[in-house]
C-alpha positions as CSV (number, residue, x, y, z in Angstrom):
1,X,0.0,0.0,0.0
2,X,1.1,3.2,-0.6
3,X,-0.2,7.0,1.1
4,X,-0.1,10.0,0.0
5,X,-1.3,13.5,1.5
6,X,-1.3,15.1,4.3
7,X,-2.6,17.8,6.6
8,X,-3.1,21.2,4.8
9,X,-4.2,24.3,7.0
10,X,-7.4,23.2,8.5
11,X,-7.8,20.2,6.1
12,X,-6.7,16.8,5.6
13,X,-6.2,14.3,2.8
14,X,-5.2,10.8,3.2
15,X,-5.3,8.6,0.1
16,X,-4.3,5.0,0.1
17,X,-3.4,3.2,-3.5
18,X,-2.2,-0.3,-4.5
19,X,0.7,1.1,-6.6
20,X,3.1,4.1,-6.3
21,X,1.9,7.3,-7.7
22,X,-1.7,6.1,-8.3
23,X,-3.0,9.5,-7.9
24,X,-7.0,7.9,-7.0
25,X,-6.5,6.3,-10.7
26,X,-9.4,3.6,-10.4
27,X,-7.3,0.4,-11.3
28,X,-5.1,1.3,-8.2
29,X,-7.4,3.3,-5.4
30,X,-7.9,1.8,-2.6
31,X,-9.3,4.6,0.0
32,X,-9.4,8.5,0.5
33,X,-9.8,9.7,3.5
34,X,-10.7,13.8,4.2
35,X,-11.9,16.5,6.4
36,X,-12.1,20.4,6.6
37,X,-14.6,22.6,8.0
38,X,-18.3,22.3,6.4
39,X,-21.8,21.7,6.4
40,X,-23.1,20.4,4.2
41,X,-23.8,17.1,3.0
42,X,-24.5,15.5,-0.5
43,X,-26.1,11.9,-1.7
44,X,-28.7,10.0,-0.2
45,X,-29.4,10.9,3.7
46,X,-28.4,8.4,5.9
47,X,-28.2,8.0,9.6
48,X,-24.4,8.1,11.5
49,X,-24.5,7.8,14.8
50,X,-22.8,10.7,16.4
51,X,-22.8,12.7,13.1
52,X,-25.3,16.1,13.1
53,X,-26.0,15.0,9.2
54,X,-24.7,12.1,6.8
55,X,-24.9,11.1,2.6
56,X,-23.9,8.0,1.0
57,X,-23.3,8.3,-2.7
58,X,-22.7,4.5,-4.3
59,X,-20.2,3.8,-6.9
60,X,-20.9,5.3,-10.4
61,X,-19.4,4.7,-13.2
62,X,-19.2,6.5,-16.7
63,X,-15.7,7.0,-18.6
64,X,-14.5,5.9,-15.2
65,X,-15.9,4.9,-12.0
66,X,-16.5,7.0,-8.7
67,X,-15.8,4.6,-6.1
68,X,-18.9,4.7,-2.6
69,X,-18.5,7.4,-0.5
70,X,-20.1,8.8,3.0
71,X,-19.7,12.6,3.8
72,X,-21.0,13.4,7.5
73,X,-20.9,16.3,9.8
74,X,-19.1,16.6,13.4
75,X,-19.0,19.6,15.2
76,X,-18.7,21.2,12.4
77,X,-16.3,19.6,10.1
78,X,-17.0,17.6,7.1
79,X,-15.7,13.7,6.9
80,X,-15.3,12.4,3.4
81,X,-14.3,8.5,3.2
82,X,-14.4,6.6,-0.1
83,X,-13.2,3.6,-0.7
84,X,-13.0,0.9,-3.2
85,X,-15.1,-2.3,-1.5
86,X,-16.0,-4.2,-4.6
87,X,-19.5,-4.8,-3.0
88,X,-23.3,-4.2,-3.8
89,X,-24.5,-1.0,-3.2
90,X,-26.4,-2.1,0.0
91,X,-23.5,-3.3,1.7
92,X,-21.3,-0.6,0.6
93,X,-23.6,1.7,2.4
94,X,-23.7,-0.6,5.8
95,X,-19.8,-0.8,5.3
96,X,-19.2,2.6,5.4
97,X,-21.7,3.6,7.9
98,X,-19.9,1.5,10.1
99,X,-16.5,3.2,9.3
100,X,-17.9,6.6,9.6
101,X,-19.8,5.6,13.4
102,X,-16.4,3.7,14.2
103,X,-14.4,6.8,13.4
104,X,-16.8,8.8,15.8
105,X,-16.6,6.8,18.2
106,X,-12.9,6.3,18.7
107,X,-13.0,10.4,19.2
108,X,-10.3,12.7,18.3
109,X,-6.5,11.8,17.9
């Protein structure tokens, strides 16, 4: 695995691919991981536990695929994690629920 990003004034970006220099290329992305101050939310409502509001967006593909993703709101910042599961959309959503409650629930670092 390989990371790349970093923390950038009040923002971070974490991306995880399966090569060197994937740069979120979809035969190599793995997971992106964000947050900065916002909110608002896009895709399909969905309930977080912890989070004030949540939307789950489920892959889409065109000339290239947009890998599932959950955005959700704590105290005032803005969560983005994506990640390439290679599941149906139902359990894509459950999956990253779960991620996004388990990030909440671990608190800062």
């Amino acid at each position: 695995m390989f990371l790349t990003g970093g923390p950038s004034g009040q923002r971070y970006d974490l991306e995880i691919g399966a090569v060197k220099n994937c740069d979120g290329a979809d035969a190599c992305f793995v997971a992106d991981f964000t947050a900065a101050p916002g909110r608002t939310v896009f895709g399909k409502r969905v309930t977080v536990t912890g989070a004030t509001k949540a939307g789950f967006t489920s892959l889409s593909c065109g000339a290239s695929c947009s890998p599932p993703q959950i955005v959700f709101i704590v105290h005032g910042v803005r969560y983005t994690i994506q990640a390439n599961l290679k599941k149906t959309a139902k359990g894509d959503r459950a999956t990253l629920i779960g991620a996004a409650e388990s990030a909440i629930s671990a608190g800062p670092r």
